[in-house]
Legacy VTK file of the C-alpha trace (Angstrom):
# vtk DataFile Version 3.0
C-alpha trace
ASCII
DATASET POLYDATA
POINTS 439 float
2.278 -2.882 4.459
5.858 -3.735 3.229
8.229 -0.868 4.970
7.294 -1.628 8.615
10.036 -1.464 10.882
12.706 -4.136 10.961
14.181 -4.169 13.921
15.454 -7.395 15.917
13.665 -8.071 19.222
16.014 -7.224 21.574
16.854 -3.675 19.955
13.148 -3.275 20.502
13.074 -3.343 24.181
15.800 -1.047 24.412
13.539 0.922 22.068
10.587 0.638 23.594
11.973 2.540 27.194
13.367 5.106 24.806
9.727 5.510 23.342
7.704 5.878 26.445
9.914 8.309 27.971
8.608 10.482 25.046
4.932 9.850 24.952
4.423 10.647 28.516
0.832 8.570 28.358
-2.331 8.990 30.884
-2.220 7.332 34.664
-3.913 3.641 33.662
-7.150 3.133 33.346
-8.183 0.235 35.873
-12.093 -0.439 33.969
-10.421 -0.736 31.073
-11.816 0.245 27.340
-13.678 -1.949 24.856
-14.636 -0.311 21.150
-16.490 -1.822 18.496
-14.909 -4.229 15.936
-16.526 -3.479 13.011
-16.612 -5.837 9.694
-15.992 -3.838 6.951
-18.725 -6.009 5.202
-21.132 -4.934 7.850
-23.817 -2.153 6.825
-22.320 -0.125 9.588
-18.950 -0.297 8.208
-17.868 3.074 5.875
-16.599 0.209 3.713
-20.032 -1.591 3.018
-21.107 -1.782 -0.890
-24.975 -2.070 -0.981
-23.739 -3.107 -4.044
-21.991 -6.772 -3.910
-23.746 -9.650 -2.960
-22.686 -12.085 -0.131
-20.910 -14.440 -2.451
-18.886 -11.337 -3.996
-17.979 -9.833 -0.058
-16.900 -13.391 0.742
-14.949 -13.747 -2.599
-13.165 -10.211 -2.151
-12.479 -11.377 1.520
-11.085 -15.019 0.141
-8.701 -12.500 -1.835
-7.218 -10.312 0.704
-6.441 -13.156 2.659
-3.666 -14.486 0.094
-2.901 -11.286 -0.336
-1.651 -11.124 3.142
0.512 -14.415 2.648
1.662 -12.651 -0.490
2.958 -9.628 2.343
4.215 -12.173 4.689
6.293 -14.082 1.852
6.363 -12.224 -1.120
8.706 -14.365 -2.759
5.786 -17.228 -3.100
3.555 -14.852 -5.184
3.211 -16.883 -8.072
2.092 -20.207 -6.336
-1.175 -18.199 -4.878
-4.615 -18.661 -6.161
-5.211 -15.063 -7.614
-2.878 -12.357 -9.153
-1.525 -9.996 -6.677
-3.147 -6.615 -8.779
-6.518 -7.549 -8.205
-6.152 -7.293 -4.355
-7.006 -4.339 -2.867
-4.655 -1.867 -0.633
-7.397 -2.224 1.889
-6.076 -5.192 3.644
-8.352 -6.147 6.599
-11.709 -7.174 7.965
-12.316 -5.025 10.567
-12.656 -1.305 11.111
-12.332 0.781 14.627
-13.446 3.831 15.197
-11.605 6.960 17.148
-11.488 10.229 17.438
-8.255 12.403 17.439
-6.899 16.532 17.811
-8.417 18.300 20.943
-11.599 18.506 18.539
-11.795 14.829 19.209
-12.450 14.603 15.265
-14.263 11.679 14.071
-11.951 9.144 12.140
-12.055 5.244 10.673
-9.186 2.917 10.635
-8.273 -0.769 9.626
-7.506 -2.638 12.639
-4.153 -4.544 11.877
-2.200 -6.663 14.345
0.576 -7.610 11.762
0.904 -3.414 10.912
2.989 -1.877 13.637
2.248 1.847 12.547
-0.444 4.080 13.248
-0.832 6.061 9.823
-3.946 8.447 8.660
-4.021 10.742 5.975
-3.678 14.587 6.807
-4.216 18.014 5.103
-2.770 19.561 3.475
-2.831 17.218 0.861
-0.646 16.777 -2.099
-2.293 13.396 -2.711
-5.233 11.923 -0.891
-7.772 9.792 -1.892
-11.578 10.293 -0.846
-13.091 9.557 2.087
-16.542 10.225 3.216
-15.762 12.363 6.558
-13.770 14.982 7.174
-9.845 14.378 7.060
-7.695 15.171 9.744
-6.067 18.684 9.867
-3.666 19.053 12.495
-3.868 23.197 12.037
-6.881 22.419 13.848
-5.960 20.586 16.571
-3.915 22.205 19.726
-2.335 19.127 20.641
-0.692 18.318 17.359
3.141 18.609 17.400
5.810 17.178 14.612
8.587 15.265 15.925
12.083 16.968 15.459
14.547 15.026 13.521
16.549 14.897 17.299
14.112 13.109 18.604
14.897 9.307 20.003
11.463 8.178 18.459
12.602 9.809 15.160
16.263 7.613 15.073
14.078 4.299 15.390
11.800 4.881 12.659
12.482 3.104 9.204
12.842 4.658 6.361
12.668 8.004 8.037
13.873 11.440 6.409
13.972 14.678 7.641
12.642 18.346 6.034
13.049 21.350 7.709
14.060 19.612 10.855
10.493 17.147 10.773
10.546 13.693 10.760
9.130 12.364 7.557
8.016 8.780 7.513
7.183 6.759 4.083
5.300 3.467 4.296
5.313 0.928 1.198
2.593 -1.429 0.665
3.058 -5.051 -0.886
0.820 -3.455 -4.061
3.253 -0.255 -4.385
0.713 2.324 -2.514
2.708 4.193 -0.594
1.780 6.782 2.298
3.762 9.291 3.443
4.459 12.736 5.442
5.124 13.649 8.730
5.914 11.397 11.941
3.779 13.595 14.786
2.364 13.617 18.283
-1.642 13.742 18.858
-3.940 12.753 21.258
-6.271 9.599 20.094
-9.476 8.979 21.772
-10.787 6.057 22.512
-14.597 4.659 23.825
-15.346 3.112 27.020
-17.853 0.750 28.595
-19.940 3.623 28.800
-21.103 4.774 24.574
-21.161 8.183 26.096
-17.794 8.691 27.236
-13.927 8.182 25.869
-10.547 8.296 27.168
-7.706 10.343 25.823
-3.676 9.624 25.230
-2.257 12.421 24.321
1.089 11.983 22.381
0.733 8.954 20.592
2.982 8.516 17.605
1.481 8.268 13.956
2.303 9.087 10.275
0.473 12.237 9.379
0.242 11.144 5.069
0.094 14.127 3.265
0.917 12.297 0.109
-1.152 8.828 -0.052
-1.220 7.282 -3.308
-1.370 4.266 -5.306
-5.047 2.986 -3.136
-7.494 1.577 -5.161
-10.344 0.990 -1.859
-11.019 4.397 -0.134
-13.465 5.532 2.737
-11.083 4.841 5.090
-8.626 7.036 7.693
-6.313 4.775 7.532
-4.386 1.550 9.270
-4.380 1.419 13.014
-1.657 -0.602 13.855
-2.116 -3.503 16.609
1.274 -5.418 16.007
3.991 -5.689 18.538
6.239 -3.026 17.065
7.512 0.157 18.150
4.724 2.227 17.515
1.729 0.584 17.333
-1.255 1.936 19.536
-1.022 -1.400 21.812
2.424 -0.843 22.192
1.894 3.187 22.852
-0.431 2.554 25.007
1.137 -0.666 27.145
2.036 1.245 30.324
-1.850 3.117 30.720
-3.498 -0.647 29.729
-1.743 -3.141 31.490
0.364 -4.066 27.920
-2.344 -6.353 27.114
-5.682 -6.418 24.888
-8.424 -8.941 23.772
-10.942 -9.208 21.439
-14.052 -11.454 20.569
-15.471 -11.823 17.210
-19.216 -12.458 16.715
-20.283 -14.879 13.744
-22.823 -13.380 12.316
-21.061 -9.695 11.336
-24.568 -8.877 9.310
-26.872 -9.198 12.606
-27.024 -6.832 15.138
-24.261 -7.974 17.227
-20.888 -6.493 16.993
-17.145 -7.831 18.011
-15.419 -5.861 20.492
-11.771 -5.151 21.008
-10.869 -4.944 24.513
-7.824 -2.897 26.317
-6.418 -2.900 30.146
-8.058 -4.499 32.748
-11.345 -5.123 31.089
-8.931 -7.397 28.342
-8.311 -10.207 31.166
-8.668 -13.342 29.883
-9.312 -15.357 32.899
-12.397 -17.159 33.389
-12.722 -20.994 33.906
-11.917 -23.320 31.238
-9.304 -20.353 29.712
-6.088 -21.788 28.057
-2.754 -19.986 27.264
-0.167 -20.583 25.029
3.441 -18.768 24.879
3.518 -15.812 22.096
6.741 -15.118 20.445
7.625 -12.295 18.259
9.922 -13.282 15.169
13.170 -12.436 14.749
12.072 -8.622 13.732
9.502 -8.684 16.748
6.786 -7.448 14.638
4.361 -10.089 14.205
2.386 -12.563 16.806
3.557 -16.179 16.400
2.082 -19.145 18.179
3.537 -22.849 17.965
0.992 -24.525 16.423
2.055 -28.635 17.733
-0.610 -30.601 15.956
-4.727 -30.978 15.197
-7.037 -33.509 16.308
-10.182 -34.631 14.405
-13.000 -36.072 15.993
-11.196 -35.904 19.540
-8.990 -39.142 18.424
-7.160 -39.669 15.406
-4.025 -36.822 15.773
-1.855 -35.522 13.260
1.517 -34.104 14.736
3.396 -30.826 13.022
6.413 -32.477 11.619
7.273 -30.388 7.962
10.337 -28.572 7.578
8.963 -24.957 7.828
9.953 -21.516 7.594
9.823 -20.633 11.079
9.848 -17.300 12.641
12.182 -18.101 15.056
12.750 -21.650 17.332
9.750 -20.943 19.325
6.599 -20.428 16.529
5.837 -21.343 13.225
2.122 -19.963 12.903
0.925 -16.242 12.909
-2.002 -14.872 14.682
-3.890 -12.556 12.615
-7.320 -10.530 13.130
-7.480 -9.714 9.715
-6.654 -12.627 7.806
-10.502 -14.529 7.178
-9.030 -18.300 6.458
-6.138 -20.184 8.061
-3.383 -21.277 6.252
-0.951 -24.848 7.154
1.561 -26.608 5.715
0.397 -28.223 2.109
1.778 -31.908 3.447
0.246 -31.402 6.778
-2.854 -29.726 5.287
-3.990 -32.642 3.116
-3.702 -35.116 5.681
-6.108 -32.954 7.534
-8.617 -32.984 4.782
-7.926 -36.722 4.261
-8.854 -37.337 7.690
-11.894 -34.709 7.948
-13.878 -35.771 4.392
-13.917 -39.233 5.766
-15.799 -38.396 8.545
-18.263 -36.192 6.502
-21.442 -37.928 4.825
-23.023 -34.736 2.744
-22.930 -34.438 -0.500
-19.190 -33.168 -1.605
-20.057 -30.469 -4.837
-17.156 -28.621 -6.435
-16.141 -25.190 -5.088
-17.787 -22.231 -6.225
-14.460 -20.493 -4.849
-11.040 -21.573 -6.399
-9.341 -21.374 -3.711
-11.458 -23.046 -1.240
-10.919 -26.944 -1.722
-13.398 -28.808 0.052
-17.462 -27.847 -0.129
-20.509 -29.776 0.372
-24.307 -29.193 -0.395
-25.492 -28.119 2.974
-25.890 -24.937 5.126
-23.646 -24.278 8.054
-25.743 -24.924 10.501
-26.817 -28.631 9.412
-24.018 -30.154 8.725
-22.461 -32.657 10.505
-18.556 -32.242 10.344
-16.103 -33.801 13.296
-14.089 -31.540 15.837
-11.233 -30.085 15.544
-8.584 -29.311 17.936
-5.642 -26.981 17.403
-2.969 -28.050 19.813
-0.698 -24.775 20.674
2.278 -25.650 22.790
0.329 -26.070 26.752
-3.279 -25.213 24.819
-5.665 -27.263 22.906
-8.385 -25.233 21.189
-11.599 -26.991 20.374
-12.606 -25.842 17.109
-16.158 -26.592 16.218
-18.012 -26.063 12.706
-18.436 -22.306 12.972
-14.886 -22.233 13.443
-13.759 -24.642 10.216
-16.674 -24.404 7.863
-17.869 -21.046 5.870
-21.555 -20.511 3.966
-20.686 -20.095 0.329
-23.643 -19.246 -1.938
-25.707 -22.554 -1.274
-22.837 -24.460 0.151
-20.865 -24.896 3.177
-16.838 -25.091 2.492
-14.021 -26.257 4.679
-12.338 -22.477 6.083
-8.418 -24.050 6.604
-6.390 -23.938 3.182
-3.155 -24.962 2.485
0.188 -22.676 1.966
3.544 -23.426 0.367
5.876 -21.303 2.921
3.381 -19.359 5.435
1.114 -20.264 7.903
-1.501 -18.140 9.976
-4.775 -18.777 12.333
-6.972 -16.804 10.712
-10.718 -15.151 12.159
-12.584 -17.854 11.236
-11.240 -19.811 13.500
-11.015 -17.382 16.323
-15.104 -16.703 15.826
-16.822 -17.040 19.559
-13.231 -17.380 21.448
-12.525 -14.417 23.581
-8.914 -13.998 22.876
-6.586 -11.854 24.987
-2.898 -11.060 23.866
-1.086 -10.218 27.243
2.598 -8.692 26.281
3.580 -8.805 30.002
3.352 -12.259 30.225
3.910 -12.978 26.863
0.809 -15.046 26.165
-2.090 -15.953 24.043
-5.201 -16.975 25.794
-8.584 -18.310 24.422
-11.959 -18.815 26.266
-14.634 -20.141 24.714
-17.762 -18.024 24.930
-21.065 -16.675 23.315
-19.097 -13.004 21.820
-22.783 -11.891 20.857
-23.378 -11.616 24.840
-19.962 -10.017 26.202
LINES 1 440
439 0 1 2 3 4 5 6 7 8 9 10 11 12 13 14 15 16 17 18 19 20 21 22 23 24 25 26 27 28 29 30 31 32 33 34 35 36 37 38 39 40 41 42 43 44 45 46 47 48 49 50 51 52 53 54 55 56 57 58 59 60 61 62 63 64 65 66 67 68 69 70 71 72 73 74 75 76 77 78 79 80 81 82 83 84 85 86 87 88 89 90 91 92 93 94 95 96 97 98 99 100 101 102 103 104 105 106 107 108 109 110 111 112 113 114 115 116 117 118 119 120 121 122 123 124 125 126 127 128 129 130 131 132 133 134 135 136 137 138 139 140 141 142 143 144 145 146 147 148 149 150 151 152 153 154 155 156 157 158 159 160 161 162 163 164 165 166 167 168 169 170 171 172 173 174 175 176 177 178 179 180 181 182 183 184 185 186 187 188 189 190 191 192 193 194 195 196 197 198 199 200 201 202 203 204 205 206 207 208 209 210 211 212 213 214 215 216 217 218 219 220 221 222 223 224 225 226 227 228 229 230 231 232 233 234 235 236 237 238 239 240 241 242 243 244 245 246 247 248 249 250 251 252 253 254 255 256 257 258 259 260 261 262 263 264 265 266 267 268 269 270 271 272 273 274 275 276 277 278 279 280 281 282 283 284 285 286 287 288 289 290 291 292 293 294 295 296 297 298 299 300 301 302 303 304 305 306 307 308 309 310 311 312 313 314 315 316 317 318 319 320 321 322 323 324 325 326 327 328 329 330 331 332 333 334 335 336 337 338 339 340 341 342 343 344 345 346 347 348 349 350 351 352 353 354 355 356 357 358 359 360 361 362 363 364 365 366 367 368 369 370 371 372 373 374 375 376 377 378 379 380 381 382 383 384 385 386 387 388 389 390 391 392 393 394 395 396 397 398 399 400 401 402 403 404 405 406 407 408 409 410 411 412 413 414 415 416 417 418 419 420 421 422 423 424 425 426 427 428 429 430 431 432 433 434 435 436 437 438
């Protein structure tokens, strides 16, 4: 996902009136949408191996979460757990599905909400990797139009080109994958409420990859991006949804409950016993920061954020991610955490059967007696409970917060039965505790 767009946050509000004056979006929907969240490890996911066991899913999963601090600070590589080419390109844990063209094809796509890029592959390929339905071909579709080289959207993407007066985007991923081909208008689809109907947006902004290469985990459309950028589908489609979405992950991903990702009105975080925190951008307004202040245990002893870090900007120094699995602190302010939560914990420590998971004990999630934990985001304290902190690991349960040398996220775990709504009008993060299996 290394390429996205660089640009400084206020050069992105300017930006962003340029943009919607071109995309000339639907009226806004007042019921909102919600679509299914899909875990890729979930039979229902296009990415499911009947194949790997749950140890192996949870091990690939433990991966592609360094993988992402790799992205986010590449130049801490070498302290990580595991080598940076046995990570796969497919860099995510959950999948949404859409439908695009005026044929309202069927398509899959990694939700990401630190990518600020829609991309899918196209034909005519010169390079495309396999996927098992059919792949877009915008001679198909009578709403597909290339965007001119004079085009205000085409001046404000990065590492644009132009051929025979058509935008060309190229994206290049931490691993060296790289997609690219044209930067084009279609209408995206997207489900409601109702399973039977969708809503359209026609002229939404995506990379059309006629050359994708370099992948080594297929099935897949491509990366839908949920980021705060220029042309990411919440951004695009901000003025029809109220600029705001939520989502609420279920824990068990293998049972017949599924998370949903919420848009518009139906997104409102609001009910009692909500909190809200201030979101920030980063200086390149492409990523969701929170401030993360300090963490309780036990609802006494507190342990305040006081490391030098490398913060986004003045405001936030941890990211919100979807699809990052663990969270990641400060190594100094981590191990006084684990200090503070092993002394409170009477099972039976056993070593790890995961490197880079520090802290396991012989028990099963749902037994164990660990203390709780609350995050403490500036105006916002999070109750985190032991499907929040603790993951099943083979036979074991292990603690789900790690440590990092330079970067620090607030990964799914953590977020597991919070409804969680991102509001870019008021530029907010809010979390309600609730059952996600029953929303």
């Amino acid at each position: 996902m290394k390429g996205y767009h660089n640009l400084l946050f206020p050069q992105l509000v300017i930006l962003l009136i340029i943009c919607f004056c071109d995309i000339y979006l639907t009226e806004a929907h007042n019921d909102g949408i919600s679509v299914e969240l899909i875990h890729r490890d979930s039979p229902n996911s296009i990415l499911y191996n009947p194949n790997e066991t749950s140890f192996q899913r949870l091990t690939n999963s433990i991966i592609r979460s360094f993988n992402r601090i790799n992205h986010f600070y590449p130049r801490k590589l070498e302290e990580t757990p595991y080598p940076q080419e046995e990570v796969t390109d497919a860099n995510g844990d959950f999948i949404i599905k859409f439908a695009i063209g005026s044929n309202h094809l069927f398509q899959m796509g990694l939700a990401d909400t630190v990518s600020n890029m829609i991309s899918l592959q196209c034909q005519s390929c010169s390079s495309c990797y396999k996927q098992d339905f059919p792949i877009f071909d915008p001679a198909n579709s009578t709403t597909y139009e290339n965007v001119p080289c004079s085009a205000d959207a085409c001046g404000s993407l990065p590492n644009q080109y132009c051929t025979a007066n058509v935008c060309q985007y190229q994206l290049k991923y931490v691993t060296g994958a790289v997609s690219a081909g044209d930067f084009a208008r279609e209408t995206f689809s997207l489900g409601t409420n109702d399973p039977n109907k969708f809503i359209s947006f026609p002229k939404v902004l995506f990379g059309c990859g006629h050359v994708n290469s370099g992948f080594t985990s297929t099935n897949f459309s491509g990366i839908v991006g949920l980021g705060p950028g220029l042309f990411s589908l919440t951004t695009q489609l901000g003025n029809s949804l109220f600029n705001k979405f939520s989502y609420c992950l279920v824990r068990a991903y293998e049972s017949n409950h599924v998370s949903k990702l919420n848009f518009g009105e139906h997104s409102i975080v609001s009910d009692p016993g909500t909190v809200s925190t201030p979101l920030t951008y980063g200086p390149k307004g492409d990523l969701y920061y929170l401030n993360l202040e300090g963490i309780s245990i036990g609802g006494s002893k507190r342990i305040d954020l006081e490391v030098e870090v490398d913060l986004a900007n003045d405001q936030g120094n941890i990211i919100i991610d979807l699809a990052t699995k663990l969270t990641f602190l400060p190594l100094g302010f981590y191990e006084t955490l684990e200090s503070e939560v092993t002394s409170r914990i009477i099972s039976e420590r056993v070593p790890s059967p995961i490197e880079a998971l520090r802290v396991c004990y012989k028990s099963t999630l749902d037994s164990i007696e660990v203390p709780i934990i609350t995050a403490h985001f500036t105006g916002a304290n999070v109750v985190l409970n032991r499907d929040n902190t603790f993951v099943t690991v083979k036979d074991v349960v292990c603690f789900a917060i790690v440590p990092s040398p330079s970067f620090f996220v607030y990964g799914n775990i953590a977020m597991r039965n919070y409804l969680i709504g991102i509001d870019r009008d008021k530029n907010t993060v809010s979390f309600f505790p609730t059952d996600c299996s029953k929303r």
